[in-house]
Jmol script that loads the backbone (N, CA, C; Angstrom):
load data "model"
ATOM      1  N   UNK A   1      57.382 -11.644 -74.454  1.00  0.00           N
ATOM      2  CA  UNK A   1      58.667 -11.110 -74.121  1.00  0.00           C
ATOM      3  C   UNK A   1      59.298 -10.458 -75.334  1.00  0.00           C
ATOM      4  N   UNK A   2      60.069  -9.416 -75.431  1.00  0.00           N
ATOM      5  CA  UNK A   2      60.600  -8.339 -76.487  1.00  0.00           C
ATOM      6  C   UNK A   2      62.174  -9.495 -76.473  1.00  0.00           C
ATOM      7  N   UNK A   3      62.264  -9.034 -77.753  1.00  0.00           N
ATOM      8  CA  UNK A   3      63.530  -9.636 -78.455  1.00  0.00           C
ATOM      9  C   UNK A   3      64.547  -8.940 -77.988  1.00  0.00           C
ATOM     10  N   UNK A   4      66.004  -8.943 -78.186  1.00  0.00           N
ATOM     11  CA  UNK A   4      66.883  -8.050 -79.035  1.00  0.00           C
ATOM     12  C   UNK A   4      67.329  -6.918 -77.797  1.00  0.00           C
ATOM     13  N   UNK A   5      67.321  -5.640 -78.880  1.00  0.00           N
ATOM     14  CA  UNK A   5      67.729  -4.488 -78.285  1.00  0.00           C
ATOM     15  C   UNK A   5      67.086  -3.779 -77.680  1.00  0.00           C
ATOM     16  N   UNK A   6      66.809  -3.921 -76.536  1.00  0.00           N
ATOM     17  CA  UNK A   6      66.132  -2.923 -75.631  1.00  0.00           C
ATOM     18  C   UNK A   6      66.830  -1.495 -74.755  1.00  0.00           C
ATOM     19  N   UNK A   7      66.324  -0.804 -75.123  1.00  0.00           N
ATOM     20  CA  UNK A   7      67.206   0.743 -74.606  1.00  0.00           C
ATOM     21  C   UNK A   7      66.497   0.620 -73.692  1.00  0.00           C
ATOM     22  N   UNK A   8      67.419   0.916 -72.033  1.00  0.00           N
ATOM     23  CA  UNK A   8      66.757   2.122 -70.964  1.00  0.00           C
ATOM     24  C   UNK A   8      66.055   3.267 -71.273  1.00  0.00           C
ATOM     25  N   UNK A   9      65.195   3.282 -70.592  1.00  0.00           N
ATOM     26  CA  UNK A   9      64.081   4.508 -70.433  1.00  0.00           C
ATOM     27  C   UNK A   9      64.361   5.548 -70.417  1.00  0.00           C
ATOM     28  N   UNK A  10      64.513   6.599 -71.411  1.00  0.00           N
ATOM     29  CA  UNK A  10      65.289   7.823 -70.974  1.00  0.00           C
ATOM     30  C   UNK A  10      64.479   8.745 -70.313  1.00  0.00           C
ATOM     31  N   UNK A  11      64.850   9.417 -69.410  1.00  0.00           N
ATOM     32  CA  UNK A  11      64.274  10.401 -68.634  1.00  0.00           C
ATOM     33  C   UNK A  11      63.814  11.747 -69.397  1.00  0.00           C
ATOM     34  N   UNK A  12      62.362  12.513 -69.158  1.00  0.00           N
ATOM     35  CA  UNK A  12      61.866  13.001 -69.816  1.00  0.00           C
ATOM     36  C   UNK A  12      62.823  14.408 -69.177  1.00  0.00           C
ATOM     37  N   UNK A  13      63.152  15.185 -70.011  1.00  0.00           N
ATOM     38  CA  UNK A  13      63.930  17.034 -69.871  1.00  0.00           C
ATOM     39  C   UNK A  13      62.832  17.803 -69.933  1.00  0.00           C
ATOM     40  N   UNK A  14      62.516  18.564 -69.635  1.00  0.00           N
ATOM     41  CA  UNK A  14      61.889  19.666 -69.929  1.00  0.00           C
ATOM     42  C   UNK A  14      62.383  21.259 -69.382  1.00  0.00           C
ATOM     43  N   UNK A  15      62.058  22.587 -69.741  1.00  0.00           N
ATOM     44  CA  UNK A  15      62.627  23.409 -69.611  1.00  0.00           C
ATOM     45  C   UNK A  15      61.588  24.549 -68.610  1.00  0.00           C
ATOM     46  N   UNK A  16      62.404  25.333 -68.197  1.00  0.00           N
ATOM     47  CA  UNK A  16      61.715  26.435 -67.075  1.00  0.00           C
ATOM     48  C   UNK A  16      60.995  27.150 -67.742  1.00  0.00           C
ATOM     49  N   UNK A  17      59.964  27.864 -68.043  1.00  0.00           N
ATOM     50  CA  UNK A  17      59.633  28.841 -68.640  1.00  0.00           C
ATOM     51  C   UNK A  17      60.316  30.435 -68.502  1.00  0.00           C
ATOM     52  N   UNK A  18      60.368  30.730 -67.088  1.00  0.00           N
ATOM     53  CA  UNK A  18      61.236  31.844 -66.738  1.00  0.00           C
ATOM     54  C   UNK A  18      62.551  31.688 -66.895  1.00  0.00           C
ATOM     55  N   UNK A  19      63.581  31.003 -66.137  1.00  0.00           N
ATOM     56  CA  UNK A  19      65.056  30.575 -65.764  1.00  0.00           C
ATOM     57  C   UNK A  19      65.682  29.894 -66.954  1.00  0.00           C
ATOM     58  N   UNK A  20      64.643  29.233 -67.371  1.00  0.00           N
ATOM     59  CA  UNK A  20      65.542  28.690 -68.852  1.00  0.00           C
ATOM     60  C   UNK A  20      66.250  26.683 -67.841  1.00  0.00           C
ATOM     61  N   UNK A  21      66.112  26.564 -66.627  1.00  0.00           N
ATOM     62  CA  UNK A  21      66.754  25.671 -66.265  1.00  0.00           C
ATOM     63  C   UNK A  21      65.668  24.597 -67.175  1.00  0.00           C
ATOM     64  N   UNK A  22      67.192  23.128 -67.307  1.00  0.00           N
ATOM     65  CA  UNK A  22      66.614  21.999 -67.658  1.00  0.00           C
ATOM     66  C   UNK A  22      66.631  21.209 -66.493  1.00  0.00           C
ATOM     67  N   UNK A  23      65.346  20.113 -66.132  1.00  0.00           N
ATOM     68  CA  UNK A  23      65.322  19.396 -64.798  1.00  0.00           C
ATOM     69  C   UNK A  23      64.456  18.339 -65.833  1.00  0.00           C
ATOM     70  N   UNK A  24      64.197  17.022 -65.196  1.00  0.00           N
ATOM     71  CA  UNK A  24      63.540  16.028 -65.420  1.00  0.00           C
ATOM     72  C   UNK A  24      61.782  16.490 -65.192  1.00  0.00           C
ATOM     73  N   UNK A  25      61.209  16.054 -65.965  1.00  0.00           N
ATOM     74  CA  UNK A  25      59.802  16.037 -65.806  1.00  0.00           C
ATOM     75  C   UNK A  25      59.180  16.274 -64.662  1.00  0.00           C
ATOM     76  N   UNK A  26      59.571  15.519 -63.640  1.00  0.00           N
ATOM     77  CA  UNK A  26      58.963  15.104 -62.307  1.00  0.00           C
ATOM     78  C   UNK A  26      59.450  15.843 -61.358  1.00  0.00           C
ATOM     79  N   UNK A  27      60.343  16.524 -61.218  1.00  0.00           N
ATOM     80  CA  UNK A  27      60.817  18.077 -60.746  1.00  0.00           C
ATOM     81  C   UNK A  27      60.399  19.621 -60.644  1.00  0.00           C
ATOM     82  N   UNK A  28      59.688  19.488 -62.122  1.00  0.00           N
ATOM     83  CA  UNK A  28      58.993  20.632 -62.654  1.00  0.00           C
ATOM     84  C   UNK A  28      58.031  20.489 -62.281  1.00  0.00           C
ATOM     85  N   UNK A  29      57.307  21.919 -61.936  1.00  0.00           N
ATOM     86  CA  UNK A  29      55.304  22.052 -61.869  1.00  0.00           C
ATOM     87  C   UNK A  29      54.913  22.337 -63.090  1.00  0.00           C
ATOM     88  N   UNK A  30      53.822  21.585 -63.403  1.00  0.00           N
ATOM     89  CA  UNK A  30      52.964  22.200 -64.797  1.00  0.00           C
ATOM     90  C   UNK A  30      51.812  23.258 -64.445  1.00  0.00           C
ATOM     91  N   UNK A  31      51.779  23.509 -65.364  1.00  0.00           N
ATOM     92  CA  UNK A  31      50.399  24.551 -65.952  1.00  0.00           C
ATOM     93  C   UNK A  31      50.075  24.452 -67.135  1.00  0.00           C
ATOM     94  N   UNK A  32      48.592  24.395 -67.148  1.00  0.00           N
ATOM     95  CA  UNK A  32      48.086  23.710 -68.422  1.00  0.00           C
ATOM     96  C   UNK A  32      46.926  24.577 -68.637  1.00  0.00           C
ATOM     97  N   UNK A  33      47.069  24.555 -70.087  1.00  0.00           N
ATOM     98  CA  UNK A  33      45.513  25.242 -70.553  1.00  0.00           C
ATOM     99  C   UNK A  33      44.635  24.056 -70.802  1.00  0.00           C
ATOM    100  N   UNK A  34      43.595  23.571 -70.584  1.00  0.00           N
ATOM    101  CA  UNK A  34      42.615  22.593 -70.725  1.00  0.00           C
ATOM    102  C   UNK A  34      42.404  23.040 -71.873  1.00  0.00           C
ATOM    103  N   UNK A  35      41.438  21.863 -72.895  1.00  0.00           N
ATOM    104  CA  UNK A  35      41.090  21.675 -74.126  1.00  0.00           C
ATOM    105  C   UNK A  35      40.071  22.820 -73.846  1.00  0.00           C
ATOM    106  N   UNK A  36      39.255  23.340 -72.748  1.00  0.00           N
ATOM    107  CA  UNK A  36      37.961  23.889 -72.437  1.00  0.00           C
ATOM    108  C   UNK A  36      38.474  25.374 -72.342  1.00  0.00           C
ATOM    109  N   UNK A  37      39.709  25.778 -72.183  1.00  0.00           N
ATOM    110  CA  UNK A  37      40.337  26.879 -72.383  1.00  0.00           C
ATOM    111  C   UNK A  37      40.910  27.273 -70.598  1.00  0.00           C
ATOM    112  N   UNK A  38      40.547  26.703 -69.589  1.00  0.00           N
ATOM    113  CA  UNK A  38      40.860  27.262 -68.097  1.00  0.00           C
ATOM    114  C   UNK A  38      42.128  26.772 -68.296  1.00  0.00           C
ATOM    115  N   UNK A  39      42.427  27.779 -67.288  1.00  0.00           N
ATOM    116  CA  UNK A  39      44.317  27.531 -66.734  1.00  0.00           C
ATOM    117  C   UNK A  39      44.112  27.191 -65.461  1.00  0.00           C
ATOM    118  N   UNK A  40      45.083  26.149 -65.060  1.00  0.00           N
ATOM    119  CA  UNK A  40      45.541  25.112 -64.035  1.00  0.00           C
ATOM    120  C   UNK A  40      46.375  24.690 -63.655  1.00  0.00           C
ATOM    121  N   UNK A  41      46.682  24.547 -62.474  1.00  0.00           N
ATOM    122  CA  UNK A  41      47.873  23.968 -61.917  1.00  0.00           C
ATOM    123  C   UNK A  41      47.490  22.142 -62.527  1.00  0.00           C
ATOM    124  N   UNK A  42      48.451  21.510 -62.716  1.00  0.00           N
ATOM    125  CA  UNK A  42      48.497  20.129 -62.974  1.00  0.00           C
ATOM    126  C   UNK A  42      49.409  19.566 -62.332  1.00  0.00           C
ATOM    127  N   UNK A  43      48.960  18.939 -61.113  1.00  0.00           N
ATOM    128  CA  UNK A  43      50.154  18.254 -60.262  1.00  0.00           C
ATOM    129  C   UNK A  43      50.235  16.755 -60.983  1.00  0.00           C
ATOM    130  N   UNK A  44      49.380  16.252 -62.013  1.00  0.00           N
ATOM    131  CA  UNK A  44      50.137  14.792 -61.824  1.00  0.00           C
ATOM    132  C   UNK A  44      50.894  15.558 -63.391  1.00  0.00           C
ATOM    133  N   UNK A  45      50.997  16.072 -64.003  1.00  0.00           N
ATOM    134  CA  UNK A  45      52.060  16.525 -65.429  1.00  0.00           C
ATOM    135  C   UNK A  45      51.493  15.559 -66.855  1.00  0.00           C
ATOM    136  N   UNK A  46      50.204  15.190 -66.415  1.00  0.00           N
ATOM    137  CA  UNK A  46      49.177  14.245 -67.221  1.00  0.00           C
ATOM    138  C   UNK A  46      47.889  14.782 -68.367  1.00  0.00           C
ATOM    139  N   UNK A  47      47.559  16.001 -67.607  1.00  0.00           N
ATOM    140  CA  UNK A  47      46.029  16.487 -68.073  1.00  0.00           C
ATOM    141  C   UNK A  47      46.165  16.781 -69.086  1.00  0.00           C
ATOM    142  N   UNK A  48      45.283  16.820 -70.204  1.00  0.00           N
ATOM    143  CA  UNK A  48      45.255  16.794 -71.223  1.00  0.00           C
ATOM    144  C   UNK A  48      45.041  18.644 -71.458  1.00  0.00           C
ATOM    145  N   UNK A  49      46.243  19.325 -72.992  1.00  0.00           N
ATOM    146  CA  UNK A  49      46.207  20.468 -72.847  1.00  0.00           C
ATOM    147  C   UNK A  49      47.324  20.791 -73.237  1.00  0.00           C
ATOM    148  N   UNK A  50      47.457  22.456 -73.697  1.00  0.00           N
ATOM    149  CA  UNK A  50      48.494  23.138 -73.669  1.00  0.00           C
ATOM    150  C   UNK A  50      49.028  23.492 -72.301  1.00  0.00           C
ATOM    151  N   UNK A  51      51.061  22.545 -71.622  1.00  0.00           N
ATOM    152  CA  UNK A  51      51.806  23.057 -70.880  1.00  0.00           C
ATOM    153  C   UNK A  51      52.493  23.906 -71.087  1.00  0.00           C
ATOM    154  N   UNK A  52      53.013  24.420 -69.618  1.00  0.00           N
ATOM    155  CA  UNK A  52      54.371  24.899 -69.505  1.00  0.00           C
ATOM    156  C   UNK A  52      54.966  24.748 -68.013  1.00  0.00           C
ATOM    157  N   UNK A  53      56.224  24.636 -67.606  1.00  0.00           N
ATOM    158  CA  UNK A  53      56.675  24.262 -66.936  1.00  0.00           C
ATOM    159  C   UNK A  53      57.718  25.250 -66.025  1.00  0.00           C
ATOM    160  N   UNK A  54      57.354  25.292 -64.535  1.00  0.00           N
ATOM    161  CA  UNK A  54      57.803  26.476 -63.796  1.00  0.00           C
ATOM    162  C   UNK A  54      58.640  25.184 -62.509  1.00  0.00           C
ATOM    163  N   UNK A  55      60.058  25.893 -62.269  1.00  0.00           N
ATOM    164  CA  UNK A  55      60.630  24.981 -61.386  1.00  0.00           C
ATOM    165  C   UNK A  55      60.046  25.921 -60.185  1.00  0.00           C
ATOM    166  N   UNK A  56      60.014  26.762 -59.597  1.00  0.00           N
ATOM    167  CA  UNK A  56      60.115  27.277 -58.484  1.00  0.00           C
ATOM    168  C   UNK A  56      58.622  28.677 -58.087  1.00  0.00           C
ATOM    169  N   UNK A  57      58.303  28.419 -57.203  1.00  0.00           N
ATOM    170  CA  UNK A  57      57.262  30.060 -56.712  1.00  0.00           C
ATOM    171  C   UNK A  57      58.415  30.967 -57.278  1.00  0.00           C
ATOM    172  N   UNK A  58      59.480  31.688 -57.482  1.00  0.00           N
ATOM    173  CA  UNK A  58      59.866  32.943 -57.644  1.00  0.00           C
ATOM    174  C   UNK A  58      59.945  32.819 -59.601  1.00  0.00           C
ATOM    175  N   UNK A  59      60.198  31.880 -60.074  1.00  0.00           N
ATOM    176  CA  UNK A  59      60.219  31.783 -61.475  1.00  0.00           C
ATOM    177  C   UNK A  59      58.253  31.869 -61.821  1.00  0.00           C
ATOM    178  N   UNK A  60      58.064  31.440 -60.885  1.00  0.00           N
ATOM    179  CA  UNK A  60      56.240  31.392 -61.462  1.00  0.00           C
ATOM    180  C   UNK A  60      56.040  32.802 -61.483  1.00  0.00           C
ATOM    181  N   UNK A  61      56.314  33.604 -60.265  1.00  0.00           N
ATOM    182  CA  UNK A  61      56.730  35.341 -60.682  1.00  0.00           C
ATOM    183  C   UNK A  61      57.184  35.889 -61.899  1.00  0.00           C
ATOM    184  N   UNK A  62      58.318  35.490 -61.863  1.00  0.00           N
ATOM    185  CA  UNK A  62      58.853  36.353 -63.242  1.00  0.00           C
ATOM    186  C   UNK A  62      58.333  35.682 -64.335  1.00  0.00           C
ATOM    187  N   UNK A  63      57.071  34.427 -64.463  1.00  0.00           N
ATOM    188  CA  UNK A  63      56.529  34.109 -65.410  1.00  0.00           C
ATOM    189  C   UNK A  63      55.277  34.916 -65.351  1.00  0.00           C
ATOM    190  N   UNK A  64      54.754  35.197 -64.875  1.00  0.00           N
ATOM    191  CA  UNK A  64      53.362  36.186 -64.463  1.00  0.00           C
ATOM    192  C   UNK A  64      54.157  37.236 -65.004  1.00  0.00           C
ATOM    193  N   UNK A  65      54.907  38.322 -64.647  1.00  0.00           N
ATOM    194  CA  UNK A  65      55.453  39.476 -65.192  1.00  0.00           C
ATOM    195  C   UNK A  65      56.023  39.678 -65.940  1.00  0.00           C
ATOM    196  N   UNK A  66      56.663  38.915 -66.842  1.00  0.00           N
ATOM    197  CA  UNK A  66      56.847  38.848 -67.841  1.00  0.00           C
ATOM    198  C   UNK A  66      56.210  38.498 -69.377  1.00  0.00           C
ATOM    199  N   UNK A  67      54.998  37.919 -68.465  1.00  0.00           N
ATOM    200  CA  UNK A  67      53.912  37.362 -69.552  1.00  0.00           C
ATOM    201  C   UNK A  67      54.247  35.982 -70.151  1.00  0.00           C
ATOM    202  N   UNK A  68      55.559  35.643 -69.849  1.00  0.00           N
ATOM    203  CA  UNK A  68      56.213  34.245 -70.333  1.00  0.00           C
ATOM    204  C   UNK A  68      55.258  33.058 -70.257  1.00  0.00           C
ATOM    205  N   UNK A  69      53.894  32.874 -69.374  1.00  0.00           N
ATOM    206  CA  UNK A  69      53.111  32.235 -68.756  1.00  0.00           C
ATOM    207  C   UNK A  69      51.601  32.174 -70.034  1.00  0.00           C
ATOM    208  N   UNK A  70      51.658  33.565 -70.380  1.00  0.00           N
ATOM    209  CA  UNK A  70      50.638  33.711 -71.217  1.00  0.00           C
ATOM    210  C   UNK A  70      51.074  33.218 -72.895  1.00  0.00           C
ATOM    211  N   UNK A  71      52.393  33.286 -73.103  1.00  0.00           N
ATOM    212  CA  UNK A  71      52.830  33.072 -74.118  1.00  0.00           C
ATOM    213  C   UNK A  71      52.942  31.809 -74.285  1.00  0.00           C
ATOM    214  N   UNK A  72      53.540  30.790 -73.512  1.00  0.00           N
ATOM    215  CA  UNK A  72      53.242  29.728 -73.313  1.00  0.00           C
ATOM    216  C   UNK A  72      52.272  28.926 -73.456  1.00  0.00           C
ATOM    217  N   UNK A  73      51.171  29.671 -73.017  1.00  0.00           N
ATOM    218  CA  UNK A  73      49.936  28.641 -73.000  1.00  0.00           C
ATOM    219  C   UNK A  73      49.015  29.206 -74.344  1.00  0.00           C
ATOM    220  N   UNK A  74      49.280  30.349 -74.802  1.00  0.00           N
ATOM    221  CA  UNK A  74      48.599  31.299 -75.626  1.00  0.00           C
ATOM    222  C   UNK A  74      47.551  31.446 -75.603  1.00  0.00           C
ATOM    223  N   UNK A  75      47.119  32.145 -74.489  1.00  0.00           N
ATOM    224  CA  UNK A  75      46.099  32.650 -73.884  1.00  0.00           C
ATOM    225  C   UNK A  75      46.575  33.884 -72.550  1.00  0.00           C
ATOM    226  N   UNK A  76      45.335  34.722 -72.079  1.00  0.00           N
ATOM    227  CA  UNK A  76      45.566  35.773 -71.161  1.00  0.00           C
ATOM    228  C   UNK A  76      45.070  35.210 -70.137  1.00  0.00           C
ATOM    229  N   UNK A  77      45.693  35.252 -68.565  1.00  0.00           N
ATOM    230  CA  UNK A  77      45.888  34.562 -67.615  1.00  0.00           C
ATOM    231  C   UNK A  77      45.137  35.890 -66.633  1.00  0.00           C
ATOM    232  N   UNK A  78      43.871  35.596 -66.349  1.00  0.00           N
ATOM    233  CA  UNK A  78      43.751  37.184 -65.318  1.00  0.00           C
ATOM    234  C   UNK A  78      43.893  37.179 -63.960  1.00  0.00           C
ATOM    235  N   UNK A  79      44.168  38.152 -63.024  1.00  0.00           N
ATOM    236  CA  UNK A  79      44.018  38.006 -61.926  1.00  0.00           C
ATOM    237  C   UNK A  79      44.011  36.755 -61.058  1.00  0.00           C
ATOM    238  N   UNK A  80      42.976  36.830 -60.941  1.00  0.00           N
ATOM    239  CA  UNK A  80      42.459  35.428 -60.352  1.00  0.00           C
ATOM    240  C   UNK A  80      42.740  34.477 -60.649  1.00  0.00           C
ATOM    241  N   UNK A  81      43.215  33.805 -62.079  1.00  0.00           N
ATOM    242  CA  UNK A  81      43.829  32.604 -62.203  1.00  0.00           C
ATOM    243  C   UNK A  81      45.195  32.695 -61.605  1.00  0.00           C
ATOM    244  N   UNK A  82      45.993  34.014 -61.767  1.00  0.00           N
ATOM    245  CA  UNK A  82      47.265  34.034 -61.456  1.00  0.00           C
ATOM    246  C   UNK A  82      47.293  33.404 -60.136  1.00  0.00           C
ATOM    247  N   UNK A  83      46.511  34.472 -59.383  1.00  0.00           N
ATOM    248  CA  UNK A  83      46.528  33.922 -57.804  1.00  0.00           C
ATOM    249  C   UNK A  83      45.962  32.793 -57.256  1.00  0.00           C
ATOM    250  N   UNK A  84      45.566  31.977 -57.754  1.00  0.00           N
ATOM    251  CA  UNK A  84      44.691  30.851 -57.848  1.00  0.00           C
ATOM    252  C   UNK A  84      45.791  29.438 -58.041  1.00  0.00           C
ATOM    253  N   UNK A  85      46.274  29.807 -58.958  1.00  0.00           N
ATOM    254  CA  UNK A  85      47.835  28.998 -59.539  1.00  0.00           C
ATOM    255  C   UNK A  85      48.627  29.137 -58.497  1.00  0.00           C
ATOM    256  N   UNK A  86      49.451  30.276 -58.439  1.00  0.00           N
ATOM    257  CA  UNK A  86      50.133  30.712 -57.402  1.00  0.00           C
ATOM    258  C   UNK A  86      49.908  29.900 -55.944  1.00  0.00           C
ATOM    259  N   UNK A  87      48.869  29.883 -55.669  1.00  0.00           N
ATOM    260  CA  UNK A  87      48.823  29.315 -54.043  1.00  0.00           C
ATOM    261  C   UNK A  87      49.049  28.004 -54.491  1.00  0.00           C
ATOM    262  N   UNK A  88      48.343  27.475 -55.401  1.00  0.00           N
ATOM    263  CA  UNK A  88      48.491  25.617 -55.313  1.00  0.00           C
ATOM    264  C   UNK A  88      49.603  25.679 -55.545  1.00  0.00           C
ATOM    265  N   UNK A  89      50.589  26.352 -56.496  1.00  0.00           N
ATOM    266  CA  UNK A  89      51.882  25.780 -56.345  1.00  0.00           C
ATOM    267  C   UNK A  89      52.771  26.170 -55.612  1.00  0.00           C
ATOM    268  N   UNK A  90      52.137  27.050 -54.525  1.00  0.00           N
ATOM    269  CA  UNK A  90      52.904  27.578 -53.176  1.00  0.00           C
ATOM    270  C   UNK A  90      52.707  25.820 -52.213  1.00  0.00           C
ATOM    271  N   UNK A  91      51.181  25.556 -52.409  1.00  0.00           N
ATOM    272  CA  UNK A  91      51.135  24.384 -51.426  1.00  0.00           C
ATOM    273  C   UNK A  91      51.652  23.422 -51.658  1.00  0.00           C
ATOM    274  N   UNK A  92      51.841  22.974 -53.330  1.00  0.00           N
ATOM    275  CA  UNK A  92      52.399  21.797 -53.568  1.00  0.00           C
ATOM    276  C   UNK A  92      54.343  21.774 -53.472  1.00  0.00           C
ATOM    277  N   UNK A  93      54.771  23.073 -53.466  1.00  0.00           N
ATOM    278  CA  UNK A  93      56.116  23.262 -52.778  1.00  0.00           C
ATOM    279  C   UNK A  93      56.196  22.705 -51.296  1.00  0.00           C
ATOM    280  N   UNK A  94      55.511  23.083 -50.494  1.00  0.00           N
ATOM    281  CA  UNK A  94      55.298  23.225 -49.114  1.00  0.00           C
ATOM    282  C   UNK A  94      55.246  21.290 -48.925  1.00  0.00           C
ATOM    283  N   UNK A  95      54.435  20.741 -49.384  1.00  0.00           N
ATOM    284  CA  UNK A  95      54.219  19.391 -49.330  1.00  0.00           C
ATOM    285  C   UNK A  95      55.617  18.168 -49.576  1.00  0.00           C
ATOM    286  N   UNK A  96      56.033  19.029 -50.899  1.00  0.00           N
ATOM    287  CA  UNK A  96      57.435  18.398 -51.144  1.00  0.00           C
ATOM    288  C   UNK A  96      58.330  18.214 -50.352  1.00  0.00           C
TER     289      UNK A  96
END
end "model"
wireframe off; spacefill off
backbone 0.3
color backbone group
């Protein structure tokens, strides 16, 4: 058993990549560059890797067009990953 002063758990912040909004961890979708270099949707916000964090499908847009997505992860995101990303985190909206 812990002694003394124990602080509550503070809730993890993190920020939008596009919008700039702050929300709790578990709110946000990740995207991650794997140690192996692929880009990924990361639904548990766990995988090991360079994140970044998109609240919404229309901010994951203006992160694709803006390049905010590539800068983030520092790496080039092509085609196919875009759209690849895009749907899982169209589905994992849809599920919520």
């Amino acid at each position: 058993m812990r002694g003394g002063n124990s602080k509550p758990a503070q809730k993890r912040i993190r920020t939008c990549i596009a919008c700039g909004a702050q929300q709790g961890k578990a709110t946000l979708h990740r995207v991650v560059r794997t140690p192996e270099g692929k880009v990924q949707y990361d639904p548990t916000g766990r995988a090991a890797g360079r994140g970044a964090y998109i609240c919404s499908s229309e901010c994951l847009k203006k992160a694709f067009a803006s390049k905010r997505l590539e800068n983030a992860l520092k790496t080039k995101v092509d085609a196919q990953e875009k759209e690849r990303i895009a749907e899982t985190i169209r589905q994992a909206l849809v599920e919520e």
